[in-house]
N, C-alpha and C positions, 0 to 999 in steps of 0.2 A: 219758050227759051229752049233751045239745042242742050244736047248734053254738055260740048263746050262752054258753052256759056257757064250752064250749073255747076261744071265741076270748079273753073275758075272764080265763082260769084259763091260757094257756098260757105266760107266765113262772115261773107256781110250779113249784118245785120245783127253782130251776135256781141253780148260786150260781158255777159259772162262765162269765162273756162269753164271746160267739163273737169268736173271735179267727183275724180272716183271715190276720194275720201271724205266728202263732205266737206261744210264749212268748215274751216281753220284746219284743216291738217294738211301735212307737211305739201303734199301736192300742190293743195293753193296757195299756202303761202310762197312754195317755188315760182309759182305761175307768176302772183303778184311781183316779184322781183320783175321777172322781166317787161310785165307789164310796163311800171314803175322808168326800166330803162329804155324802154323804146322810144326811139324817134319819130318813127313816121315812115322810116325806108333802112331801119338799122337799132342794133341794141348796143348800148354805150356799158363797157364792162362796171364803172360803176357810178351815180350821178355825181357823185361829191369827189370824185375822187380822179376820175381819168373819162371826159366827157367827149371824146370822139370817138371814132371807128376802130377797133385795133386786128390787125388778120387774125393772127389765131385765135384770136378769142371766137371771132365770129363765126370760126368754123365749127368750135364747139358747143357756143352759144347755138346754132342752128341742128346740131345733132338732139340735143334739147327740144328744142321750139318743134320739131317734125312731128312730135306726141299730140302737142295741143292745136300748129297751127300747120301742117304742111307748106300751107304758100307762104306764112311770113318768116320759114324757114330758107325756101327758097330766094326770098326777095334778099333776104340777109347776106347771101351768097351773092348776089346778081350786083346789088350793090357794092360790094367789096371788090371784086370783078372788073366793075365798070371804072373803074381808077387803076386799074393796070396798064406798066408803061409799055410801049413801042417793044424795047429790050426782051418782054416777059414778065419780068419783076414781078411781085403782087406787093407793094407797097406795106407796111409794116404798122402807119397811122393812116388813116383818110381824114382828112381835118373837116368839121362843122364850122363855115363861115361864120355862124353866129352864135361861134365862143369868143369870150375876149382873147386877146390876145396873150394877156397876162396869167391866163386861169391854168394858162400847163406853159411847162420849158421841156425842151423844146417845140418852141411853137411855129406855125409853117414859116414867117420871118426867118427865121434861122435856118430851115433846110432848102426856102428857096427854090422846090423843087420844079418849076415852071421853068425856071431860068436855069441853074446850076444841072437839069438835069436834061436841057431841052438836047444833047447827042443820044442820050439813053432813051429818047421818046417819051417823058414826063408829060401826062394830059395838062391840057392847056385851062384846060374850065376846071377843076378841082384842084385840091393842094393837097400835098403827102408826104410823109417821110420820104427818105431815096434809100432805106434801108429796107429787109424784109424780116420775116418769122417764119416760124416751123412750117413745113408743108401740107396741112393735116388738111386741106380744102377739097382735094378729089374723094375722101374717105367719105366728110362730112356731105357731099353733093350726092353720093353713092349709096347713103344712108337715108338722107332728105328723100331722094327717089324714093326709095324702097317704103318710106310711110305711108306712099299714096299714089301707086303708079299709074293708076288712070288719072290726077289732078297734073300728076310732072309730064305726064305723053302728053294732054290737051293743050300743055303750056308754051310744050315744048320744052321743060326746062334744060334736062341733058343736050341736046343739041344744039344751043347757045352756051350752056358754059363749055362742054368739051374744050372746043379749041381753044377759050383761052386757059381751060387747065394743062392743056399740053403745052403750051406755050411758055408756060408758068413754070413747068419742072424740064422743058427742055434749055431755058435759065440757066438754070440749077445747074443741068450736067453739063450744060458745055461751058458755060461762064465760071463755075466757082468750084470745078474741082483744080485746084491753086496747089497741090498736092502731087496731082498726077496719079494717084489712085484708086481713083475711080468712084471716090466720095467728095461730097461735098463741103469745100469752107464756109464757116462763117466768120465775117471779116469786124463786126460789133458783136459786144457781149451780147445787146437790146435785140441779137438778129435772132437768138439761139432761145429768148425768150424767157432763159434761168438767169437773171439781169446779173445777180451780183455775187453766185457761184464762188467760192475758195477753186472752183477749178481753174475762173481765169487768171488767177491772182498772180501767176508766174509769168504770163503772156502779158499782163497788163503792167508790168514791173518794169518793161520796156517804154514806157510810153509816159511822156512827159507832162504832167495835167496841164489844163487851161489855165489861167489864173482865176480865183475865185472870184474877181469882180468882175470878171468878163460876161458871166452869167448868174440868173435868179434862179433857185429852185424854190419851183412852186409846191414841192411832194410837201417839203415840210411844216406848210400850211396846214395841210390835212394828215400828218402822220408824226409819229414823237421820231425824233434824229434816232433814237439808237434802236430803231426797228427798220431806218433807213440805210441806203449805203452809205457809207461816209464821204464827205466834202472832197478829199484825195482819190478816191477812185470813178465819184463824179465827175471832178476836173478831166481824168485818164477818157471818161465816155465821152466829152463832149469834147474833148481834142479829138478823138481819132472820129466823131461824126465831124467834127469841123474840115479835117484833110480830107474824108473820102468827097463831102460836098466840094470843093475849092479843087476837085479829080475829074469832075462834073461825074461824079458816081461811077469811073472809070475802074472796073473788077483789077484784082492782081493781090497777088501774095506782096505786102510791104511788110509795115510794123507790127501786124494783127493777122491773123487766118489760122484757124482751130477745126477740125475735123470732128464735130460732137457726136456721139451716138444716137441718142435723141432723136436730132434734125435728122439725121442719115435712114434711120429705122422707120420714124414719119414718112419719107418720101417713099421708103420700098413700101410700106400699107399702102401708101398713097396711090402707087403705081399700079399696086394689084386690082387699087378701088378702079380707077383709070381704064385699067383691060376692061373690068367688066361695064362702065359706062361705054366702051368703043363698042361691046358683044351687044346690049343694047339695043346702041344706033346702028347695026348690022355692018361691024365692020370686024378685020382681024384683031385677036387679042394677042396671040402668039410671045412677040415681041414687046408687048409689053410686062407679060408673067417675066418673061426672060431679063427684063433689064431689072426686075425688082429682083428675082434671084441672085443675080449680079452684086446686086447694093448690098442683100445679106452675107455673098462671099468673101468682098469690100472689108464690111464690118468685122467679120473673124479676122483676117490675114490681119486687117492695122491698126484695129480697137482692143481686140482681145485677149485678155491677157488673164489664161488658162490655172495658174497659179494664185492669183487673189479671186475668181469664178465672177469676173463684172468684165464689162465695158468701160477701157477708159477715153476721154480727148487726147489728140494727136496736134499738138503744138508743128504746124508747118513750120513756120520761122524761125523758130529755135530747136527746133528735130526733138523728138522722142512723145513718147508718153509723157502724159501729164497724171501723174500718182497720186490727185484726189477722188473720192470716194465722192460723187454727187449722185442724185436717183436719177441723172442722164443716162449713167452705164445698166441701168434696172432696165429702160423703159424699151429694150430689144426684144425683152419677151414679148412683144406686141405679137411679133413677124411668126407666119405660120410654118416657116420653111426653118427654122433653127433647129440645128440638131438636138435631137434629144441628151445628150450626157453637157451641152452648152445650157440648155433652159433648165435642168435640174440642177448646176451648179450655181446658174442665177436667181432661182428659187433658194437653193441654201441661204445665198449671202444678203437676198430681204430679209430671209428670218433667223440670220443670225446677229452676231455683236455689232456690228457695225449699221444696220437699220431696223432690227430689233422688230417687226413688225409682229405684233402678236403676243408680244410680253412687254417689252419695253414700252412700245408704241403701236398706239389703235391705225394711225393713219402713217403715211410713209413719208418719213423725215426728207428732206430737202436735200442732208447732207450727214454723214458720215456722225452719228453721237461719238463717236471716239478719238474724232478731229481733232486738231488744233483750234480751229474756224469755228467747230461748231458752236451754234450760239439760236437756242430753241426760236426766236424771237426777228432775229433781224433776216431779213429778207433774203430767202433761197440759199442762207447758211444755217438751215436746219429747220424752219417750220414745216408744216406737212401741208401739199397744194394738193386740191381736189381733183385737180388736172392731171398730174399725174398718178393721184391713186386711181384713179378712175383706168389712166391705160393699163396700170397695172391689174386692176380687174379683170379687163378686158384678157391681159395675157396671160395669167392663171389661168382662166378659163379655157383658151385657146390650148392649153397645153397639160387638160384635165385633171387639173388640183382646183374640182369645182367646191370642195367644203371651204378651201382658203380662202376662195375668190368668194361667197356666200358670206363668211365672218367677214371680209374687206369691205365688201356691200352693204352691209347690218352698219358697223361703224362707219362708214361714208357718210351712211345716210342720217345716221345720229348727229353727229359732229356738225351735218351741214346744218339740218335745222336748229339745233341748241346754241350754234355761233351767229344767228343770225345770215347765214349764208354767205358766211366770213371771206374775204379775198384768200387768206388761210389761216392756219390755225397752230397754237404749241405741242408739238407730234405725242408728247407725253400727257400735256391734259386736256387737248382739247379746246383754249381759251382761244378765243377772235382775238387775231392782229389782221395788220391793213384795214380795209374798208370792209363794209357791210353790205349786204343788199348786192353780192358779187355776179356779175353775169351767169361766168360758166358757172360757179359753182350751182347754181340756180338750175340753169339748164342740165348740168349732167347729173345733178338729183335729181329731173325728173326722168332721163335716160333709167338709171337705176331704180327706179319706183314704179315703170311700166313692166308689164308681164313679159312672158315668155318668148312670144312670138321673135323680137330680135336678139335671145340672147345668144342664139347659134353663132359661133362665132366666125362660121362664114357671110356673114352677111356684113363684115369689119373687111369687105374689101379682100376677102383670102380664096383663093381659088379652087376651081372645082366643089360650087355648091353653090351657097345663095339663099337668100328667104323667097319665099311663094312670090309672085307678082303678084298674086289677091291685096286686096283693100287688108288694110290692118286699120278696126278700128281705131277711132282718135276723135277727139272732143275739139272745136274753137277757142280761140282767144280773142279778146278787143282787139281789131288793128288798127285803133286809134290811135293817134303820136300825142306822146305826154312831152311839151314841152319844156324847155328849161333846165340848164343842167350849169356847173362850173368844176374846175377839177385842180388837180395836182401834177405829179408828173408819173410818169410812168415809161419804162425803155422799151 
């Protein structure tokens, strides 16, 4: 057998994880999650709960996976990938043909996206939403390389995804900045990922709900109603995904379009990840440091608001700032290029009154304890998601407050395992709400449980530096497909 051969063949055969900890500690139990959610060519964020493809998940679920399985990190990516429309888009659900129908709402019946989507270039053989999520996919493909660069050259991987991740964020900037500033909208709450946010609550106050009988929610099969979003701002998501399908996914500032921190800061990492995947395949990066630079000058001039030390959303439609406190405005510390007296005032205000990180709360609230809204419990109005502690680890560290981002690390990695590897958790004790057995959270526990080698924080996609091209050891996983799954809903 050729080296090609070996490098692409050398998880077969293997169906137990390398496990640094031993039986039963935290690592394998992480591992088993994903095991647990695999499909066969994809990880389902969770079995009971939300049983297709979802983007962002899978890019963090793959930043995860590069520890134990480099190529089923890559396959993770390639598949999500391979459901990108015509437009760019990267789709927001990829549907499993063989879920019922009934097991999630919205289900492909409803978005129709073959038909309703076929201007926008919707694939013809798979079914999707016609909306999208955060752009964290160049970061995670950027990272997936870097676990195994002799397995991602033999595969080729960077050189098949590349263009459709340029494809993907060049979308972005010329279809949805609906603003004209040089940031991007999102036009659904479900696109920005923080579903049910007190930040949309002004924007969505616009918008007329569907009637309740016109749809089933299937979340509250598998979740108690007052951890859910309520029936009235339901109606509001599934009206305004009703008009943009029935637009045939046609982009434009109407009732909805929000400028989120977040999504905008995801795309400049993204961007950075991007140059260096172009530097790679030996091409100019230049241009593309240069347009993430841009997204960060973006974010100061229209997000930032110097006086409360956050990031807030920019209400297109109805002009101004939107003056709630969500951990969307935190999550800029990612970006390596923020000024320093910008990233120490956004360090202030985690750990001050208003997200408390470190006294009040082990993990990083959702949402503003000081809110109106808040509410420990119900969904992205104030639990604490691993997803986002996780960036925020990331951007502590990026901007050397490494003791902080080390105590954020220690409790991540507590909370994940003790919750069962919770969808998320009460920011004050720690208790599992949503689902269990959570993709990312799985997978970015075991991001944070592997040693040193990627903790540099240039290897997140930030420029001028980079991890070694050497092999960074790493263990297999089974890539056998567990089938069977049913779910709920999820935006």
């Amino acid at each position: 057998m050729d080296r090609t051969a070996q490098l692409i063949a050398r998880t077969a055969g293997h169906t137990t994880a390398y496990d640094p900890g031993g039986t039963g500690s935290p690592h394998s139990r992480a591992v088993r999650v994903l095991q647990e959610n695999w499909t066969g060519t994809s990880t389902v964020p969770s079995r009971s709960l939300y049983p297709h493809q979802w983007s962002w998940d899978s890019a963090f679920i793959a930043i995860g996976l590069r520890h134990v399985s480099p190529v089923r990190a890559q396959t993770e990516l390639e598949t999500l990938l391979a459901a990108q429309w015509g437009d760019g888009r990267v789709p927001h659900i990829v549907f499993n043909p063989s879920v019922p129908l009934d097991a999630y709402f919205p289900s492909p019946d409803f978005w129709r996206s073959s038909v309703a989507g076929r201007a926008a270039g919707a694939p013809r053989t798979v079914q999707t939403s016609g909306i999208v999520q955060p752009p964290v996919h160049a970061l995670a493909a950027w990272l997936v390389h870097c676990a195994d660069p002799g397995l991602s050259r033999a595969r080729g991987f960077l050189s098949r995804v590349y263009p459709r991740l340029a494809a993907w964020h060049r979308y972005l900037l010329h279809r949805r900045d609906l603003g004209g500033g040089g940031l991007v909208s999102v036009v659904h709450p479900w696109e920005q990922g923080m579903d049910n946010s007190p930040c949309w609550d002004a924007p969505l106050a616009r918008i007329t709900p569907a009637p309740a009988r016109s749809f089933r929610r299937a979340d509250l099969d598998h979740g108690a109603a007052e951890d859910r979003p309520t029936d009235l701002d339901y109606g509001r998501y599934v009206r305004l995904a009703t008009d943009y399908r029935d637009r045939g996914y046609a982009d434009g500032a109407r009732e909805f379009a929000v400028e989120d921190p977040a999504f905008n800061a995801l795309l400049a990492a993204s961007e950075h990840a991007l140059a260096r995947i172009a530097h790679e395949l030996g091409a100019t990066a230049t241009a593309r440091h240069a347009r993430a630079e841009r997204l960060t000058t973006a974010l100061l001039e229209r997000l930032w608001d110097p006086a409360e030390g956050m990031f807030f959303c920019r209400d297109v439609v109805g002009g101004g700032l939107i003056r709630e406190r969500g951990v969307s405005g935190l999550v800029p510390l990612l970006l390596p290029d923020l000024p320093r007296d910008v990233a120490r005032a956004v360090v202030r205000t985690l750990y001050g009154r208003h997200f408390g990180l470190g006294s009040a709360t082990r993990l990083v609230p959702s949402y503003d304890l000081l809110g109106e809204a808040f509410d420990p419990h119900r969904y992205w109005r104030g639990p604490a998601w691993f997803n986002t502690s996780w960036l925020l680890e990331r951007g502590l560290r990026q901007h050397g407050e490494s003791a902080r981002a080390d105590a954020l690390r220690t409790d991540f990695l507590r909370a994940a395992d003790t919750s069962g590897f919770a969808e998320y958790v009460d920011p004050h004790t720690g208790e599992a709400c949503g689902a269990t057995g959570f993709g990312w959270t799985a997978a970015l526990a075991l991001d944070l449980l592997h040693d040193t080698e990627l903790d540099d924080m240039s290897a997140y996609g930030i420029p001028d530096g980079g991890i070694s091209d050497g092999d960074i050891s790493d263990g297999d996983i089974s890539d056998i497909g567990i089938a069977g799954t049913k779910g709920g809903d999820r935006g």
